[in-house]
SEDO-749972 format. One line per field, with one value per residue: x, y, z of N, C-alpha, C, CB in turn; residue in one letter. Coordinates in steps of 0.1 Angstrom, whole numbers, always signed. Glycine has a CB too. Example, Ala and Ser with C-alpha at 12.3 -4.5 7.8 and 13.67 -1.06 7.14 Angstrom:
BEGIN
n.x (+132_+128)
n.y (-57_-22)
n.z (+78_+71)
ca.x (+123_+137)
ca.y (-45_-11)
ca.z (+78_+71)
c.x (+132_+129)
c.y (-33_+0)
c.z (+78_+79)
cb.x (+113_+141)
cb.y (-45_-6)
cb.z (+90_+57)
resn (a_s)
//
This chain:
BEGIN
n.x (+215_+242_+273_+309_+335_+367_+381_+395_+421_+455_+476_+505_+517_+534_+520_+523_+514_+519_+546_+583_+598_+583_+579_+580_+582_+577_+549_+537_+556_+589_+586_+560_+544_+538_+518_+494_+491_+464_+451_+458_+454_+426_+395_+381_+401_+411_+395_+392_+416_+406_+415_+410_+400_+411_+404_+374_+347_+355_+371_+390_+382_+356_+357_+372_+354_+337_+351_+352_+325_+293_+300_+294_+317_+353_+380_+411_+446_+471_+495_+482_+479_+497_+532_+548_+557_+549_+541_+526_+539_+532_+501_+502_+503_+481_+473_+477_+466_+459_+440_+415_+401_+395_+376_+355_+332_+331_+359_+379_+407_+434_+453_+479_+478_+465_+446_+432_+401_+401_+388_+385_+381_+355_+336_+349_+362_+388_+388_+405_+413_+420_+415_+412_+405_+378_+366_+371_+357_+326_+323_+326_+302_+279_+281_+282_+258_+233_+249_+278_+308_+343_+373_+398_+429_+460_+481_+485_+460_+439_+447_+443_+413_+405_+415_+403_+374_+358_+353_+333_+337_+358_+377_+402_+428_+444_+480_+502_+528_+560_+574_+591_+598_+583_+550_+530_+496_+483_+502_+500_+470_+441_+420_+399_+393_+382_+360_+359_+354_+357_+340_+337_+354_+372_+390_+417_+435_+452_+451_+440_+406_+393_+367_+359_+339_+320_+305)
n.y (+626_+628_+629_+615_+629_+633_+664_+685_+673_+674_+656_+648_+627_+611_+602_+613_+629_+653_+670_+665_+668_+690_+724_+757_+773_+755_+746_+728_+707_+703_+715_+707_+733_+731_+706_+725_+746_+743_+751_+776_+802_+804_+821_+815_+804_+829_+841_+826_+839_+865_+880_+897_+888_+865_+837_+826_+809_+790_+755_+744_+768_+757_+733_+739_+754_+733_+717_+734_+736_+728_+714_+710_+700_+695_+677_+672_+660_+661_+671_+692_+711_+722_+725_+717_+685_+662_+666_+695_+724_+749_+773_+788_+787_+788_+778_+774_+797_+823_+846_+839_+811_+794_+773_+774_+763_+737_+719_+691_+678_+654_+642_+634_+644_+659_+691_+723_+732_+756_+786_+807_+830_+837_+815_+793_+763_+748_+714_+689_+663_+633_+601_+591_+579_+572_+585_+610_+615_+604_+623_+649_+642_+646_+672_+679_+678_+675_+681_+672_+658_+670_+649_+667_+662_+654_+637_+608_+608_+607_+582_+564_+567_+558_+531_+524_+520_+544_+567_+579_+592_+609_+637_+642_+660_+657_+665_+678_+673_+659_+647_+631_+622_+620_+620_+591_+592_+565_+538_+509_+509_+500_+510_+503_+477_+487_+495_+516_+537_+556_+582_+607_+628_+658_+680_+705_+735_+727_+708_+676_+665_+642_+625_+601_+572_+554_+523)
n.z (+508_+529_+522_+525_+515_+492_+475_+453_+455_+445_+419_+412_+381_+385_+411_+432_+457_+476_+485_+493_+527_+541_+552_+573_+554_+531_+530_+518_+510_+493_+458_+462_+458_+425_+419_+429_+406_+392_+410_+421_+406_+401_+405_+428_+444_+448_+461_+488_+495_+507_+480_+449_+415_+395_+375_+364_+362_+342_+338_+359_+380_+384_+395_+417_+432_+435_+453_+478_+483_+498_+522_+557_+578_+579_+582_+591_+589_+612_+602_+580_+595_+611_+605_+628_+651_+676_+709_+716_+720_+725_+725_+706_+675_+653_+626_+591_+577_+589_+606_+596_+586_+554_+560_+578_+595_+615_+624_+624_+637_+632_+660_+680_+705_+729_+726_+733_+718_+691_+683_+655_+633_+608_+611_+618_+637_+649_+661_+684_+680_+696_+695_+670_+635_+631_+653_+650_+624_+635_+648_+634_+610_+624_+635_+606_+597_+571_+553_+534_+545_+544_+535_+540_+537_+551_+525_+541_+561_+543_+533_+554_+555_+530_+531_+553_+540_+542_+522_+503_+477_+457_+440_+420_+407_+382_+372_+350_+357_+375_+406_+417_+439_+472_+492_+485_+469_+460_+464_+474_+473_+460_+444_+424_+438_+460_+453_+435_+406_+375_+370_+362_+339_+333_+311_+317_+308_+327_+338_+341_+355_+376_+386_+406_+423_+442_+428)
ca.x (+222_+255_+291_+322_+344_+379_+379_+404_+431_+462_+483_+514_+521_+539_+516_+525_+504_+527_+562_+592_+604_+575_+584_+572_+585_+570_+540_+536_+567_+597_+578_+547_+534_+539_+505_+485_+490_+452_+440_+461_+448_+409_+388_+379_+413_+417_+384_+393_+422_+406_+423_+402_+406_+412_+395_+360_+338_+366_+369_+394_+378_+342_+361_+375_+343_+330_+359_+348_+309_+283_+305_+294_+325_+363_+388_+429_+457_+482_+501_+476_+475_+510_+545_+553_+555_+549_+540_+524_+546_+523_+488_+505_+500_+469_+469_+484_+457_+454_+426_+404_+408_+390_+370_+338_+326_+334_+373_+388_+424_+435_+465_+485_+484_+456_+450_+417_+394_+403_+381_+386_+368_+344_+325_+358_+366_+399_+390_+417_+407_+431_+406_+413_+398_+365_+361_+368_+344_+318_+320_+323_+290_+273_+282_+278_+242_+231_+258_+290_+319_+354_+382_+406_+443_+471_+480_+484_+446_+433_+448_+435_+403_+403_+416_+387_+363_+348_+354_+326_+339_+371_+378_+416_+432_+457_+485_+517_+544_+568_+580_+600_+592_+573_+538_+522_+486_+480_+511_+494_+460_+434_+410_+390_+388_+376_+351_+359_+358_+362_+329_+337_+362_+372_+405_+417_+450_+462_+448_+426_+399_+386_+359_+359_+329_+318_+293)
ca.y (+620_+628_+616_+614_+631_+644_+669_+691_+671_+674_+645_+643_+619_+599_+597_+619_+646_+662_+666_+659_+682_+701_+733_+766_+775_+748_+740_+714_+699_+709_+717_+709_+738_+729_+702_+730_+752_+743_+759_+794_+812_+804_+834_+806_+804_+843_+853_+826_+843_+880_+886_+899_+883_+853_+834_+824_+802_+780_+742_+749_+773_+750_+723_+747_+761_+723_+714_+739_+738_+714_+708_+712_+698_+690_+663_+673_+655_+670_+680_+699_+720_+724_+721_+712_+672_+659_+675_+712_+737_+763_+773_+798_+788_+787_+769_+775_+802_+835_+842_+835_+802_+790_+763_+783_+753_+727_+716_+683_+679_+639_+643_+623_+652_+667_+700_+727_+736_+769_+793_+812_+840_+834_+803_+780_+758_+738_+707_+684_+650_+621_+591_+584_+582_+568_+591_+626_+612_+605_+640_+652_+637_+648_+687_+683_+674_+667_+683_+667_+658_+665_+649_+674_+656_+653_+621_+594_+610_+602_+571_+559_+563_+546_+523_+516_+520_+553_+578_+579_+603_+618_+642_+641_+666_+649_+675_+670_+676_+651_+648_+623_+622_+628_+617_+583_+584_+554_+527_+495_+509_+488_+518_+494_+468_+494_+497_+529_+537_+570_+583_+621_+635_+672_+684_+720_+740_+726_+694_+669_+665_+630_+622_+585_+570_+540_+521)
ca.z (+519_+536_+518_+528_+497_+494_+469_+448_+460_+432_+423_+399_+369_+396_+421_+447_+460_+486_+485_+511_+539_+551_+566_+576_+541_+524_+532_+506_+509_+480_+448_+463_+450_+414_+418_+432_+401_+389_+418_+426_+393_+402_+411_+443_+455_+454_+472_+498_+508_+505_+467_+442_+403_+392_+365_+366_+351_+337_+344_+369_+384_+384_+405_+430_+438_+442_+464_+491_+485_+507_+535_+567_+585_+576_+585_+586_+594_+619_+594_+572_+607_+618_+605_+639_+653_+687_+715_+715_+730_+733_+719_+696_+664_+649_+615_+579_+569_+593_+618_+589_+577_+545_+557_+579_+597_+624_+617_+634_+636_+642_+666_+694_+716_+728_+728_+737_+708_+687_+679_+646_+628_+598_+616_+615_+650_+650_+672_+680_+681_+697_+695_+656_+621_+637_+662_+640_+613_+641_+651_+619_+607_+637_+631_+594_+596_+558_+545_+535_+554_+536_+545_+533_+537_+537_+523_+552_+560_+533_+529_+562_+553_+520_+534_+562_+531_+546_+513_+491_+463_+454_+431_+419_+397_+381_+370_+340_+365_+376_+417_+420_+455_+477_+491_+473_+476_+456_+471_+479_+473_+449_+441_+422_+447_+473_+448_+427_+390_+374_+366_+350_+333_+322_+311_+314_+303_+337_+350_+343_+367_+375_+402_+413_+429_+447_+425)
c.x (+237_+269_+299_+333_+356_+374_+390_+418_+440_+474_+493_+516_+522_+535_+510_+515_+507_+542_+570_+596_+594_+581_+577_+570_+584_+561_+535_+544_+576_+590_+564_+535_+528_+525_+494_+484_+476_+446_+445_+451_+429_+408_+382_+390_+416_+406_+388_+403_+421_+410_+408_+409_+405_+403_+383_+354_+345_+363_+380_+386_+362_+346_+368_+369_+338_+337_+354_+334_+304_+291_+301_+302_+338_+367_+402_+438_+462_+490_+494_+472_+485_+524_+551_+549_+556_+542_+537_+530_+540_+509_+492_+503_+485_+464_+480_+480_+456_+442_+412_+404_+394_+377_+354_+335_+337_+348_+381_+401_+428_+450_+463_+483_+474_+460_+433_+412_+397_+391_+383_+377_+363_+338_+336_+367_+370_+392_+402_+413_+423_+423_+407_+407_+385_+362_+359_+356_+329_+314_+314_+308_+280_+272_+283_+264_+237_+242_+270_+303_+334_+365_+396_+424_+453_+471_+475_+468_+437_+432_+447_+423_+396_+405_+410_+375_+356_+346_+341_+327_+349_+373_+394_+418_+446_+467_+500_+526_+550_+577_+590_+600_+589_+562_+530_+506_+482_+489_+504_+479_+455_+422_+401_+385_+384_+364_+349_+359_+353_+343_+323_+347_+366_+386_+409_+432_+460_+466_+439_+417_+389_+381_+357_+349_+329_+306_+290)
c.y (+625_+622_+623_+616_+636_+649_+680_+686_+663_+663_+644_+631_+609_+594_+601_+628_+655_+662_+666_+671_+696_+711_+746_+771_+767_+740_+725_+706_+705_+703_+711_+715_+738_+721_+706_+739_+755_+749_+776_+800_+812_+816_+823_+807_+820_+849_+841_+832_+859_+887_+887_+894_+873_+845_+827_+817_+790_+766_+741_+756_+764_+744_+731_+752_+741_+714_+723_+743_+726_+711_+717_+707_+691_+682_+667_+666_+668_+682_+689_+710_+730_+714_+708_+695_+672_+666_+687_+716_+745_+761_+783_+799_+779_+784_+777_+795_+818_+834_+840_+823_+799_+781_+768_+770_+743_+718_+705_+681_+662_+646_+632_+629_+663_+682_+710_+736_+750_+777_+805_+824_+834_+819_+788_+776_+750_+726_+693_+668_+636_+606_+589_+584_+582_+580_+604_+623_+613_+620_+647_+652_+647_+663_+688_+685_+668_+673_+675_+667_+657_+660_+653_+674_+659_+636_+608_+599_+604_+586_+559_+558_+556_+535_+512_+517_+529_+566_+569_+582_+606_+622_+643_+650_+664_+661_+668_+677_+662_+654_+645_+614_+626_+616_+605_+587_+573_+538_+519_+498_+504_+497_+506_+480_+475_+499_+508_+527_+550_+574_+597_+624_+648_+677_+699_+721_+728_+710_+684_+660_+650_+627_+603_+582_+559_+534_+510)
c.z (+520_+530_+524_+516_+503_+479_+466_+455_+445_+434_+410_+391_+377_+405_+433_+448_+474_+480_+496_+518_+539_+562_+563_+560_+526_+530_+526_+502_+497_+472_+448_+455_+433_+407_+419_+419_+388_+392_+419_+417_+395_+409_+426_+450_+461_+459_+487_+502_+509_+490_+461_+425_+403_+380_+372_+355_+343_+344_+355_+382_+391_+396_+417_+437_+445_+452_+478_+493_+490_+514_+546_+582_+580_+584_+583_+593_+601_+611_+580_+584_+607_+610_+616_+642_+671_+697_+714_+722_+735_+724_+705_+685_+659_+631_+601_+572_+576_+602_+610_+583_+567_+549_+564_+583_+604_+615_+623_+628_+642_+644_+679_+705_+715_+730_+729_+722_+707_+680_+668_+638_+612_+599_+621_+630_+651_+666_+665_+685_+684_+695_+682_+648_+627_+645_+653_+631_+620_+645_+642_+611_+618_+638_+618_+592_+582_+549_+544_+541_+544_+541_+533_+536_+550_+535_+530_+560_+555_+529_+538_+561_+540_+523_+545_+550_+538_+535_+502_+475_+466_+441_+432_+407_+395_+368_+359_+345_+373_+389_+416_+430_+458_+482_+483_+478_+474_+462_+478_+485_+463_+450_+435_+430_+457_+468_+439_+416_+389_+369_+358_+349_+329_+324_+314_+310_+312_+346_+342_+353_+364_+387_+399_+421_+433_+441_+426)
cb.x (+223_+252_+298_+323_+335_+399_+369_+400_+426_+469_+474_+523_+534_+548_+522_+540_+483_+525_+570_+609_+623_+566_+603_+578_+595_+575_+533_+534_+562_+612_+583_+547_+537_+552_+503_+486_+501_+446_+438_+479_+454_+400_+373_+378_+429_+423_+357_+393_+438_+414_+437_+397_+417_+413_+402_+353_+333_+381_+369_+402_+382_+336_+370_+381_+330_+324_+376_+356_+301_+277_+321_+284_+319_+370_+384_+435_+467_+494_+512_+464_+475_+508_+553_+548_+568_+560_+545_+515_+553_+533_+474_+515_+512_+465_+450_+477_+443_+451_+423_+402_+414_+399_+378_+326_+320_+318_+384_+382_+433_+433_+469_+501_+501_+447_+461_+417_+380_+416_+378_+387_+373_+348_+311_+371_+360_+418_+374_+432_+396_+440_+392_+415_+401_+366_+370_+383_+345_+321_+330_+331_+291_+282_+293_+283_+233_+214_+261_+290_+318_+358_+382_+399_+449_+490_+490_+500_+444_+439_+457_+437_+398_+409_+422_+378_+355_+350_+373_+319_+330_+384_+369_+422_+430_+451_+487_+518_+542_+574_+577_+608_+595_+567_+535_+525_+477_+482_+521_+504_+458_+431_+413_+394_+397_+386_+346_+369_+350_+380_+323_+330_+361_+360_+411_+413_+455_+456_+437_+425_+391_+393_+337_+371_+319_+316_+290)
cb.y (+604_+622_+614_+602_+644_+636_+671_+703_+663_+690_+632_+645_+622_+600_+592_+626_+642_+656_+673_+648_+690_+694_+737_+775_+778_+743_+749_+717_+685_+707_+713_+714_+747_+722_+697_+734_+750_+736_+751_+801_+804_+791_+843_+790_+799_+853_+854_+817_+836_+885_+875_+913_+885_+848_+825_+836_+813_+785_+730_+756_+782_+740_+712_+755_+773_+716_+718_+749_+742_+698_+705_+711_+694_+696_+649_+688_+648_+661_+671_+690_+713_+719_+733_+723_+663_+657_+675_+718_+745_+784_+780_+801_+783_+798_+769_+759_+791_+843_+856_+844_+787_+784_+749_+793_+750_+718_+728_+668_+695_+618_+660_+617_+656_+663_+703_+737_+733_+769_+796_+803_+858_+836_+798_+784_+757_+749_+702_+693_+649_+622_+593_+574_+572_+554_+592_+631_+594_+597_+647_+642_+620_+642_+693_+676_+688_+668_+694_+665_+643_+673_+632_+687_+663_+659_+618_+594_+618_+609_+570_+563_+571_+545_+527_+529_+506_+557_+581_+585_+615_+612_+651_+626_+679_+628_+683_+672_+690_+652_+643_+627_+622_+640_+626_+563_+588_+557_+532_+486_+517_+467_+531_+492_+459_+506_+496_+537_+525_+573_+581_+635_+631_+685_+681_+730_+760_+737_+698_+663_+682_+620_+636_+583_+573_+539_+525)
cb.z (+517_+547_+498_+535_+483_+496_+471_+449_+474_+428_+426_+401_+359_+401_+423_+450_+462_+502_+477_+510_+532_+558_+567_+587_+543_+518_+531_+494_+506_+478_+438_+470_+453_+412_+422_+445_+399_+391_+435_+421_+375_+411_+399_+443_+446_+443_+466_+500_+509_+515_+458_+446_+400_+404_+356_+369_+338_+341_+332_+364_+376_+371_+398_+431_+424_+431_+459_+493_+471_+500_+535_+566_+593_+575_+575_+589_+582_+623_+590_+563_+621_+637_+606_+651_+645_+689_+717_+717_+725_+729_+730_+696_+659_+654_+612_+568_+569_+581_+630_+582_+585_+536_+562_+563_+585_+629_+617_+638_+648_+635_+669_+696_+715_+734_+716_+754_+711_+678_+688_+642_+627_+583_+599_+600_+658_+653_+681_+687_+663_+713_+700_+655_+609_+647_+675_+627_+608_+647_+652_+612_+608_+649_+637_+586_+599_+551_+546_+528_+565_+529_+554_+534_+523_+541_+521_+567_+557_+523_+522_+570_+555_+511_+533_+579_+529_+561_+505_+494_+460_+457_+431_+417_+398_+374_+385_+322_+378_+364_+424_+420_+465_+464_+488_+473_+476_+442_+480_+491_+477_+455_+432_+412_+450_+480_+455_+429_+380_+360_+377_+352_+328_+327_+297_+328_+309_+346_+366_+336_+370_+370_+405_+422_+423_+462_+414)
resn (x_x_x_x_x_x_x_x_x_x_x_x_x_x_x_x_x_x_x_x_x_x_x_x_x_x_x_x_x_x_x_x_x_x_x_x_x_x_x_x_x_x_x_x_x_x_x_x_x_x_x_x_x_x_x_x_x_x_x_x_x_x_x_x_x_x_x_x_x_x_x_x_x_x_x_x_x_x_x_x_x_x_x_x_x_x_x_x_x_x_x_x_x_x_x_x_x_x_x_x_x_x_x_x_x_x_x_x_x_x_x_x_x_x_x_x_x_x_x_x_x_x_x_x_x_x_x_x_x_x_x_x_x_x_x_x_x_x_x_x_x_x_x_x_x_x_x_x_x_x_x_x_x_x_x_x_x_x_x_x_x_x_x_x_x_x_x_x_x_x_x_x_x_x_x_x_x_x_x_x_x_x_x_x_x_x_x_x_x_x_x_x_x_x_x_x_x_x_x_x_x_x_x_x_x_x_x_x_x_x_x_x_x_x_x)
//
């Protein structure tokens, strides 16, 4: 059957799993990148973006592959799109990633402000969805077929749909670095009252990787 998972999504000591002042030049907000440092070094991260290397076979590496395997359709916040707020100016920019983006497969975007479906090379088609969590999901589902639907962030994403009770699974790689600020995902959420409990475990140099389930 069909779930609804987030997956490889990194979260510091403190909580956060973004940091503040998103800009072109930080994508991740300041020291953002410091939570992702599980994933760069995977031989996953470096064939998605054309690199060759990286480690393999590792427990890093395991969960980076199972972050972007079985989905047949994503879920992004605005801002997992575009720096930019409000209003589209133009059609000009076309995502974080190059004309190839990672994900290969049907891509909704919730925004305020519509905009006309992008077409991408290696199978991957930005639509831009203003009708809300419900609606993208619906879609979503609908162009995943039995495969699973990720809903691959950013935070306030994510924590809209926990918060309707529509996440099945999440996998969290919880990282020993220290924001400050930034991004809660957890702030006046009751994982266990939404029904979660941790259900595997595995540590690496970098992270330890804990998937959460609804049982």
């Amino acid at each position: 059957m069909s779930k609804i998972r987030v997956a490889g999504f990194g979260v510091s000591l403190d909580g956060f799993t973004a940091g503040v002042e998103q800009s072109l030049s930080d994508p991740l907000g300041k020291c953002g990148t410091e939570i992702f440092q599980w994933f760069f070094h995977t031989r996953t991260f470096c064939s998605m973006h054309g690199q060759e290397g990286g480690s393999a076979g590792d427990t890093d590496d395991e969960f980076a592959h199972r972050a972007m395997d079985n989905f047949g359709a994503f879920i992004l916040g605005r801002n997992m799109f575009s720096p930019t707020r409000g209003a589209w100016l133009d059609d000009s920019w076309k995502g974080w990633w190059g004309d190839n983006p990672p994900y290969h497969a049907p891509t909704f975007v919730l925004t305020h402000h519509a905009r006309e479906p992008l077409v991408m090379e290696g199978g991957t088609t930005f639509y831009f969805v203003t009708g809300g969590i419900g609606e993208a999901l619906e879609r979503a589902k609908q162009a995943a077929g039995q495969k699973d639907v990720k809903i691959g962030g950013g935070v306030s994403t994510v924590r809209q749909y926990l918060k309707a009770g529509l996440i099945d699974s999440l996998h969290l790689a919880s990282v020993p670095v220290l924001l400050g600020q930034g991004e809660s995902l957890f702030e006046g959420l009751d994982l266990r009252a939404l029904g979660f409990s941790v259900t595997n475990r595995k540590a690496s140099e970098y992270a330890n990787h804990l998937t959460l389930e609804k049982v």
